[in-house]
Each structure stands twice: as structure tokens, then as C-alpha cells.
Backbone as CSV, one residue per row, in Angstrom:
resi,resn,N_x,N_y,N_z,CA_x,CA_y,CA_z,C_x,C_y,C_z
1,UNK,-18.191,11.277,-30.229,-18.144,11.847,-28.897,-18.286,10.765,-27.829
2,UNK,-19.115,9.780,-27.651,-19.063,8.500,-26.885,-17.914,7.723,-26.674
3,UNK,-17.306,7.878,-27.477,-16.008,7.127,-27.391,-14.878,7.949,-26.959
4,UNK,-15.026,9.315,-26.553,-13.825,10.081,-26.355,-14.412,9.625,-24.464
5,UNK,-15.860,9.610,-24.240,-16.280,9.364,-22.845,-16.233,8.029,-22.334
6,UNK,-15.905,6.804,-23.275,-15.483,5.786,-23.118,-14.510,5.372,-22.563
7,UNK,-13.413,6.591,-23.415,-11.955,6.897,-22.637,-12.027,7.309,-21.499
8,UNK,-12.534,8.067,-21.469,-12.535,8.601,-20.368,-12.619,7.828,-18.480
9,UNK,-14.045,6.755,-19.094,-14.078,6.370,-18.267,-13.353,5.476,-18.031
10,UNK,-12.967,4.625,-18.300,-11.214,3.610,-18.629,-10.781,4.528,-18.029
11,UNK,-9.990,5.744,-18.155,-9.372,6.435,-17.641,-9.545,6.458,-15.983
12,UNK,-10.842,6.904,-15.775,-10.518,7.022,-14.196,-11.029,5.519,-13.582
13,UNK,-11.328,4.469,-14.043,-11.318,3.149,-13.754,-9.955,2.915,-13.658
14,UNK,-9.173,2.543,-14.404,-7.545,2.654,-13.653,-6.941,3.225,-13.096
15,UNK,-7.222,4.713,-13.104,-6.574,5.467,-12.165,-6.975,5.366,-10.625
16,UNK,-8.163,4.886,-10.964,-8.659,4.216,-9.003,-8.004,3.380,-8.920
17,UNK,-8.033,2.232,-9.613,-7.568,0.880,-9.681,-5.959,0.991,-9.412
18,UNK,-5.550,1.944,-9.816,-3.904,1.434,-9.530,-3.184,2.673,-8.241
19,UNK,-4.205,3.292,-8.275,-4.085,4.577,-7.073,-4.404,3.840,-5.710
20,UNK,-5.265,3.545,-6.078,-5.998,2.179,-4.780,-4.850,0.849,-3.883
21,UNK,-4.733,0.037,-5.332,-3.874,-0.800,-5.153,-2.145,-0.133,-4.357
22,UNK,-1.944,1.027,-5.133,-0.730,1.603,-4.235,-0.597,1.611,-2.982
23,UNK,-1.861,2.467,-2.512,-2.002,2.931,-1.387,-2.085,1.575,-0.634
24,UNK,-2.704,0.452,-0.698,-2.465,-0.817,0.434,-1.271,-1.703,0.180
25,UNK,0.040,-0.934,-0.269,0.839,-2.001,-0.099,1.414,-2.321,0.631
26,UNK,1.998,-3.096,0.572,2.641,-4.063,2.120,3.718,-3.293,2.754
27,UNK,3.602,-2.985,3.844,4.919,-2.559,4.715,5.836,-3.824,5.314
28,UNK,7.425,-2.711,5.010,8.431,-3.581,4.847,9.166,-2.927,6.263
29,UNK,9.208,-3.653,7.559,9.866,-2.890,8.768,10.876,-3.210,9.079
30,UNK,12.329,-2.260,8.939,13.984,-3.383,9.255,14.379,-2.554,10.091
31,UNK,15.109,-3.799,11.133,15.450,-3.226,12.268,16.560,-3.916,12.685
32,UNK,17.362,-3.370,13.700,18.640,-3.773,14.039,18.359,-5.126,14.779
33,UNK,19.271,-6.406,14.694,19.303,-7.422,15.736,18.788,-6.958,17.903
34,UNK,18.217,-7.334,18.085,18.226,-6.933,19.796,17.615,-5.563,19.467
35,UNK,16.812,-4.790,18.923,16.334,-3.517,18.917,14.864,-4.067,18.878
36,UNK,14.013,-2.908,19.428,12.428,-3.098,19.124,12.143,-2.546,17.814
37,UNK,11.024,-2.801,18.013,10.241,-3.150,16.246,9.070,-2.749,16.024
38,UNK,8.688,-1.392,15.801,6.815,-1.140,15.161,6.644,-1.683,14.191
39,UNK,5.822,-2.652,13.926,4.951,-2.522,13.032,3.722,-1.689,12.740
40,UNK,4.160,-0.870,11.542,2.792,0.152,11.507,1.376,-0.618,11.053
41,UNK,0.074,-0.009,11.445,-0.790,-0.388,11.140,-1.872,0.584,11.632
42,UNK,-2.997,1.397,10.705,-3.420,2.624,10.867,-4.908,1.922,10.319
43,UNK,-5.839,1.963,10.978,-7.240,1.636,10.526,-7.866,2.045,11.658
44,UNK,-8.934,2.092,11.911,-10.120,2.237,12.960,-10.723,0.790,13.170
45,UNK,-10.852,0.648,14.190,-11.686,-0.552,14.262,-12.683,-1.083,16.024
46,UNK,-13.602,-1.216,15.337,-14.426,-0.898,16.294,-14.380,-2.663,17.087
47,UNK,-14.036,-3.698,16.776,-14.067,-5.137,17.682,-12.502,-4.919,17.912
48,UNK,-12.707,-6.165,18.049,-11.185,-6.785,18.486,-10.201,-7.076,17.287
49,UNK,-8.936,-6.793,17.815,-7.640,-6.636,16.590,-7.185,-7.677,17.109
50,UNK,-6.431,-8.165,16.832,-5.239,-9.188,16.671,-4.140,-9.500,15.843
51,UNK,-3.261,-9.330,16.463,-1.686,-9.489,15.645,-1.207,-10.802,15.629
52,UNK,-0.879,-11.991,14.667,-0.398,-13.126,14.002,0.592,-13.259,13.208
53,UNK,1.412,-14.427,13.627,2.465,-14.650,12.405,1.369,-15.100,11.298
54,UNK,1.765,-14.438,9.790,1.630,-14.830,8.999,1.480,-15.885,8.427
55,UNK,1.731,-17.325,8.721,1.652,-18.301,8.581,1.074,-18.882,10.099
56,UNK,0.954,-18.475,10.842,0.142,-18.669,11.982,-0.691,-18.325,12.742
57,UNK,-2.104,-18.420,12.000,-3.082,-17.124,12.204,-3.997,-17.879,13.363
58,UNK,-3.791,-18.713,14.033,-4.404,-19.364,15.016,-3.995,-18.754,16.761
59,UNK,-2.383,-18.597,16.434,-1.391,-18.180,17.662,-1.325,-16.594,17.230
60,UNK,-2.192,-16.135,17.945,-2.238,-14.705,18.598,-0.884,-14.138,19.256
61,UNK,-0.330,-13.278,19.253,0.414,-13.159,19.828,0.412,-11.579,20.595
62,UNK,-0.602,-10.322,20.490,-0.977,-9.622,21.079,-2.756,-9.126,20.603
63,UNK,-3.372,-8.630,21.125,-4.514,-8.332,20.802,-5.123,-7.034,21.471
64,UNK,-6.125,-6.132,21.038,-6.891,-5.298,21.741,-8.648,-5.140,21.703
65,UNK,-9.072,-4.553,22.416,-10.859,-4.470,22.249,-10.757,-2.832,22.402
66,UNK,-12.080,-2.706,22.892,-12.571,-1.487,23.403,-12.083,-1.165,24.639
67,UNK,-11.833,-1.890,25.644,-11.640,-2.075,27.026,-10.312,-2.226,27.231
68,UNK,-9.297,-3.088,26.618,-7.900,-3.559,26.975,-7.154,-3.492,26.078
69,UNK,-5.554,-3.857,26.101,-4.991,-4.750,24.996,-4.386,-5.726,26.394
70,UNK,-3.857,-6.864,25.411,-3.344,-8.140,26.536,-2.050,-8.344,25.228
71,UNK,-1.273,-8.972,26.200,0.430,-9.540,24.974,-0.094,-11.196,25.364
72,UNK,-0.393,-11.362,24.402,-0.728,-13.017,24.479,0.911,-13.962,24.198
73,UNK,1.957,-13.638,23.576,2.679,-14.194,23.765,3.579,-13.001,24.000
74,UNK,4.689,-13.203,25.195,5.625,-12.395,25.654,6.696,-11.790,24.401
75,UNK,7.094,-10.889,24.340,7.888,-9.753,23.638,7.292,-9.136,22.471
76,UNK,5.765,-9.258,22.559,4.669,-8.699,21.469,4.043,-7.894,22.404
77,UNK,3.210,-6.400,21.650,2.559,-5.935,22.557,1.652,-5.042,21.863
78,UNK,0.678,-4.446,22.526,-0.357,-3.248,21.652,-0.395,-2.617,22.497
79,UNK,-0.903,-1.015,22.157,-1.043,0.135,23.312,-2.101,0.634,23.106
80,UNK,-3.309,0.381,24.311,-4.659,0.647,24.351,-4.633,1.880,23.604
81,UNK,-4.212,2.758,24.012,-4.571,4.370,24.247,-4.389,4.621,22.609
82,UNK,-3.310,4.141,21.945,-2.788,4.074,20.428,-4.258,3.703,19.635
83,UNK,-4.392,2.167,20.021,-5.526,1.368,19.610,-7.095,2.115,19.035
84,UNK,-6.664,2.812,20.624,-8.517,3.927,20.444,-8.763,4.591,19.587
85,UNK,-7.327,5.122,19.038,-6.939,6.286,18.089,-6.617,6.130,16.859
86,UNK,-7.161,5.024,16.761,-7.157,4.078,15.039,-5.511,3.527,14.911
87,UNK,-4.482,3.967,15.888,-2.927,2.502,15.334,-2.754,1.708,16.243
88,UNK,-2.693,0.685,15.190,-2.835,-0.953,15.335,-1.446,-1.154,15.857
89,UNK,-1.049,-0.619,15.657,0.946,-0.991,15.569,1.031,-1.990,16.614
90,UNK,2.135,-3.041,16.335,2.413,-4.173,17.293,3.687,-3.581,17.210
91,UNK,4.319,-3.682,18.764,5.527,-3.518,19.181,6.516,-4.870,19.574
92,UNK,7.478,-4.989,18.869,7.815,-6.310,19.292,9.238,-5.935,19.806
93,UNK,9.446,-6.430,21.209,10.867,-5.925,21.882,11.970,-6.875,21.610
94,UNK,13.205,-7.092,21.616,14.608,-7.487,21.616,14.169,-8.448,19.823
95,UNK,14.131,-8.090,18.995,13.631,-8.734,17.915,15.059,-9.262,17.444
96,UNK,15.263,-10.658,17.407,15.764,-11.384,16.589,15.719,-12.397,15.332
97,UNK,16.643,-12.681,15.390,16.084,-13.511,13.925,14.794,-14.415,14.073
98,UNK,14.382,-15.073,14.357,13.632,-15.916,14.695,12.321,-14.851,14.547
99,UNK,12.369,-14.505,14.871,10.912,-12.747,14.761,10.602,-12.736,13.621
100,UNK,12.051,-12.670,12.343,11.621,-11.794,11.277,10.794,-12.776,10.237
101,UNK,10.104,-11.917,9.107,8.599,-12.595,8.608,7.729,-12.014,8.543
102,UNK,6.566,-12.380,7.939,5.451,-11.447,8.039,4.232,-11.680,9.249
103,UNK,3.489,-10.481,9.396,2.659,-10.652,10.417,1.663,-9.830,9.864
104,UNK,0.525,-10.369,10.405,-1.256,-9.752,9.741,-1.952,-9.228,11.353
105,UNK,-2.085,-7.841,10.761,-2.964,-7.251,11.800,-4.790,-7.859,11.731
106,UNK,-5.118,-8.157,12.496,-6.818,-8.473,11.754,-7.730,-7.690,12.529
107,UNK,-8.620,-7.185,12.113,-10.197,-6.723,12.840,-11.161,-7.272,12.656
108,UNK,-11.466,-7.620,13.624,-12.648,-9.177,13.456,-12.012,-9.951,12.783
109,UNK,-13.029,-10.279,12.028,-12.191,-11.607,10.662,-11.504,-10.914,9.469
110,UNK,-11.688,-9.617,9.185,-10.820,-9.119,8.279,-8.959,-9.106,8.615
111,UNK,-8.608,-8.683,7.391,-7.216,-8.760,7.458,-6.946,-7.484,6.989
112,UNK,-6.172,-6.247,8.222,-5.904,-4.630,7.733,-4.815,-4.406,7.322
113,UNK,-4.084,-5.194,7.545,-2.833,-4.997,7.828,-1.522,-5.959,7.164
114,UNK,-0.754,-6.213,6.470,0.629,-6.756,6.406,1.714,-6.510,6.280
115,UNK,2.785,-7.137,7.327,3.875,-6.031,7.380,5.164,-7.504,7.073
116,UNK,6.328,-7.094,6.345,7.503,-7.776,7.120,8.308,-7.575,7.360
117,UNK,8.770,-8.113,8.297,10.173,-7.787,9.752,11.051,-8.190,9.118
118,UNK,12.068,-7.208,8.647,13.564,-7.569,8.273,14.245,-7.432,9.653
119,UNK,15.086,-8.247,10.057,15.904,-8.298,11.038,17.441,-8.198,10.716
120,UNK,18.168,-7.055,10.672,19.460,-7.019,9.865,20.315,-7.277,11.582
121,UNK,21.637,-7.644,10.785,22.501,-7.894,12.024,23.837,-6.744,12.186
122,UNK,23.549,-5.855,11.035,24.586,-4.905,11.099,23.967,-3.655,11.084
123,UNK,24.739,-2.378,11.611,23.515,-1.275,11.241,23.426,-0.590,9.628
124,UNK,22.806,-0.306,9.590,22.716,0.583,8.373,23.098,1.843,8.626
125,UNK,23.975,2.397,7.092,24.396,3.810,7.222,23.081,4.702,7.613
126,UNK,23.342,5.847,7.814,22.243,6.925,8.061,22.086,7.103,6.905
127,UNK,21.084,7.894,5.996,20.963,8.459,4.591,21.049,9.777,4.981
128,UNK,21.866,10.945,4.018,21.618,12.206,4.228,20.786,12.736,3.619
129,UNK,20.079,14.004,4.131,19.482,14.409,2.681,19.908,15.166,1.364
130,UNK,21.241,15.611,2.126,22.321,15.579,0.750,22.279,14.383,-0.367
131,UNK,22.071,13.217,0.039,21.965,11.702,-1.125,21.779,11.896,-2.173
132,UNK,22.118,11.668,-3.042,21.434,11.433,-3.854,21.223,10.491,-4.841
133,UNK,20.007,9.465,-5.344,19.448,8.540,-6.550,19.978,7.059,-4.891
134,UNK,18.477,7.667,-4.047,17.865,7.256,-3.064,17.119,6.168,-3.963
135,UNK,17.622,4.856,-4.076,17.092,3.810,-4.935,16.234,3.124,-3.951
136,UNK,16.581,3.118,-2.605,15.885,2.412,-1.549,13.930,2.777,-1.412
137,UNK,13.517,4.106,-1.790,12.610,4.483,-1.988,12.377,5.134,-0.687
138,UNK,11.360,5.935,-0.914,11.056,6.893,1.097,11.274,5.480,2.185
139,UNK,11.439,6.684,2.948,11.628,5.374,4.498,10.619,5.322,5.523
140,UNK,9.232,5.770,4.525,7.755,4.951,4.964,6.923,3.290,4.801
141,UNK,7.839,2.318,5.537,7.421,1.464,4.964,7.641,0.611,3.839
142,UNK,8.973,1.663,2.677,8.868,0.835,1.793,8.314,0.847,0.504
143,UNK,7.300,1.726,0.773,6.492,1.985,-0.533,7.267,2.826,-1.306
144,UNK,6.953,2.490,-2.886,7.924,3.439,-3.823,6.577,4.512,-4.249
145,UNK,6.705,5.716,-4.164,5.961,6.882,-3.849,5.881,7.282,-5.456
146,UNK,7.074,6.672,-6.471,6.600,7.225,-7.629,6.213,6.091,-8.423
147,UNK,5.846,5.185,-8.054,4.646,3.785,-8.951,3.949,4.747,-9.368
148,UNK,2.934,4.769,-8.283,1.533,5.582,-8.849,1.874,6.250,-9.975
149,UNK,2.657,7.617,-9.413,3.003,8.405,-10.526,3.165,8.172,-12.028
150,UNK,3.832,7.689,-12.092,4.446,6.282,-13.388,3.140,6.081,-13.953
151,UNK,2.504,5.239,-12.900,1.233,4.554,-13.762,0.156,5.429,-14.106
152,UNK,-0.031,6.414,-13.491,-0.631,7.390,-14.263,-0.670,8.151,-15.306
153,UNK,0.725,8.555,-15.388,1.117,9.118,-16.164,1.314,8.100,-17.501
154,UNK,1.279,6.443,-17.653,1.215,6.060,-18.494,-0.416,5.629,-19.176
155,UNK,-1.092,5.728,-17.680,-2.322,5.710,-18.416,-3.001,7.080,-19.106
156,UNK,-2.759,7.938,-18.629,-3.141,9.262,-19.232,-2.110,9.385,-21.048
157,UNK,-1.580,9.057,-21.200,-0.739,8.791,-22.558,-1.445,7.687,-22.945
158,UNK,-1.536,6.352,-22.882,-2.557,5.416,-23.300,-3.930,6.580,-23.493
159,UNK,-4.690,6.880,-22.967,-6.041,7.008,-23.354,-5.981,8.869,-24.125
160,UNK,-4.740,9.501,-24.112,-4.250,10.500,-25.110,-4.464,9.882,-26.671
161,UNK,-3.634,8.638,-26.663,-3.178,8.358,-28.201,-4.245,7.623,-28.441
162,UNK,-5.049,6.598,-27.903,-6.732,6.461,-28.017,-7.733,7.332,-28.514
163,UNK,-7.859,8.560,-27.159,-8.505,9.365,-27.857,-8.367,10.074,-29.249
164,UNK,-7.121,9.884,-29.275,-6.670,10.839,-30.671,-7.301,10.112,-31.624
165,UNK,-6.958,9.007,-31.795,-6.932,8.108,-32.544,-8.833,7.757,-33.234
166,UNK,-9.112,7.961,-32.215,-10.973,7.901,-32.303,-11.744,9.191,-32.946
167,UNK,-10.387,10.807,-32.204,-11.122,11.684,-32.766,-10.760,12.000,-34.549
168,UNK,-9.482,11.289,-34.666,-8.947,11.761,-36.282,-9.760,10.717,-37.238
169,UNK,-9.890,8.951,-36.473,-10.909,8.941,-37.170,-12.237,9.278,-37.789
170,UNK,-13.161,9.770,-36.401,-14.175,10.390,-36.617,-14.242,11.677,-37.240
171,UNK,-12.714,12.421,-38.145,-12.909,13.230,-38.343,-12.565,12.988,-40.078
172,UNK,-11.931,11.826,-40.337,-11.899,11.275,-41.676,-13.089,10.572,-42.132
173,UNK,-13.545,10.146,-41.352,-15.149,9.035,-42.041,-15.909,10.824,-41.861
174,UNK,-15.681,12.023,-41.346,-17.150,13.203,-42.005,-16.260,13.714,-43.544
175,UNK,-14.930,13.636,-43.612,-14.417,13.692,-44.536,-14.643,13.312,-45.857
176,UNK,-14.798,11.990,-45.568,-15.414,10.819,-46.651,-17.081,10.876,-46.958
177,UNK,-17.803,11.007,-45.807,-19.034,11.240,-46.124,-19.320,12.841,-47.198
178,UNK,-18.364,13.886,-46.677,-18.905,15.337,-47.370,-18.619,14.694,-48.502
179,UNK,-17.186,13.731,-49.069,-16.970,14.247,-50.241,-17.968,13.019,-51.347
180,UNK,-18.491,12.111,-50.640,-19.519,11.455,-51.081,-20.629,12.059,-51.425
181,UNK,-21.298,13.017,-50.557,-22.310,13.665,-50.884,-21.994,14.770,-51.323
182,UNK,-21.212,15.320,-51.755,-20.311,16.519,-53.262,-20.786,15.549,-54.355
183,UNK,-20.673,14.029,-54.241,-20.586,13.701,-55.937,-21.912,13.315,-56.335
């Protein structure tokens, strides 16, 4: 019986673990040449945020507090009123190539946020919802919505054929013991 709760707990140790890991993955934002640009970013945060190129976490390029937001470098921006209301989102206007890349939202010294800016130069078709074998994945960001799924469903089969495996033994060694103590 310990070992079927062994499984068990393995069981929901990965299922946090990879339910978890899903849920913070990186947003992927594409946008037309000369079009503006959200980057999403959804946390609460009670200091100061700041939005950075990714490789340039020194050069600020918009920021907010309790009190303001300021565009520290021109065609970046934050919206107080958004801000208050837990989204971080940086708006970046006429986005060209030179834009695209990744960028880190931060609160205080943490890091909430990573997004990257595809900058396409042609438009993209519309998708219908007629489509169908939508390989691109939902058009939240990017995230593929059936990972998780997947990985659950392979860990729940992993700790199936485990458990089995623990209970048929434990049910051959009382096997072996009755017929030991028969002789």
C-alpha cells in the first residue's frame, strides 16, 4: 500500500511541475511592419516595473510606480490606469525591424515577464474558424494549450503501469508466502 502512495505522490509532483512550468511560458507577439505592438504581461505588483531589451537590462525603455508611468525611451510606453490593475503590457508604436527580440518586464529586481516581438513584413492570412489542423497553436501568445494535456496524460499512464506493476507484485509475493505456509 505505500508504494501505490508513493505513486501517487510522484504523480502530483509532476503534475505541478509540468502544469506550472506551462503556465509561465514565454509569449511570442507578431505584428505587422509600421503597426503597434502589446506586449502582454499580467502580474500585480506593488514597486516599480520596468520594461528592457532583453539583452539590455540597464536601458529602460518604459517604466511605472504607484503614482506614474514615464516612456523612458520614445515609441515604448505603459498605461498607469492598466498598471494599477495588475497589466504590465508595454506598447510599442510604428514597430520595425530593429524592435523585434525579446523584452523582460521586471518588478523590482524580479523578472515577470518574457515576451518576443516578431516583426513580419507581410500580413498574415486571417484564420477561420472553419480551419482546420490549426498547427500554429491558439493565438494567445503562442502557447500550445495541449502540452500540458499530453504531459499529463502521459504521466497518469506512467504511474498506471507502476502502480500496477507494484500491486500484481504485492499480490504474487502473498501468493508465494500462502503457498509456503500450506507446506
Amino acid at each position: 500500500m505505500q508504494s501505490c502512495s508513493s505513486a501517487l505522490c510522484v504523480l502530483i509532483l509532476l503534475i505541478t511541475t509540468f502544469t506550472a512550468g506551462s503556465e509561465s511560458a514565454v509569449s511570442t507577439v507578431k505584428v505587422k511592419l509600421n503597426e503597434t505592438a502589446a506586449l502582454p504581461c499580467y502580474e500585480r505588483c506593488p514597486g516599480l516595473v520596468r520594461w528592457t531589451e532583453f539583452s539590455k537590462h540597464s536601458d529602460t525603455l518604459a517604466e511605472c510606480d504607484q503614482t506614474s508611468c514615464r516612456s523612458v525611451k520614445e515609441g515604448y510606453q505603459m498605461i498607469h490606469d492598466q498598471y494599477l490593475k495588475g497589466d504590465l503590457s508595454l506598447i510599442i508604436t510604428d514597430a520595425d525591424f530593429t524592435k523585434r527580440g525579446w523584452y523582460t518586464c521586471q518588478c523590482g529586481t524580479s523578472e515577470v515577464c518574457d515576451v518576443w516581438l516578431q516583426v513580419e513584413d507581410t500580413p498574415q492570412p486571417e484564420k477561420r474558424p472553419e480551419d482546420k489542423g490549426d498547427i500554429d497553436g491558439p493565438s494567445h501568445g503562442g502557447q500550445q494549450g495541449w502540452v500540458p494535456a499530453l504531459v499529463v496524460v502521459l504521466v497518469l499512464v506512467a504511474v498506471a503501469v507502476v502502480g500496477g506493476w507494484y500491486w500484481f507484485r504485492g499480490r504474487s509475493m502473498k501468493s508465494s508466502d500462502q503457498e509456503e505456509n500450506q507446506e
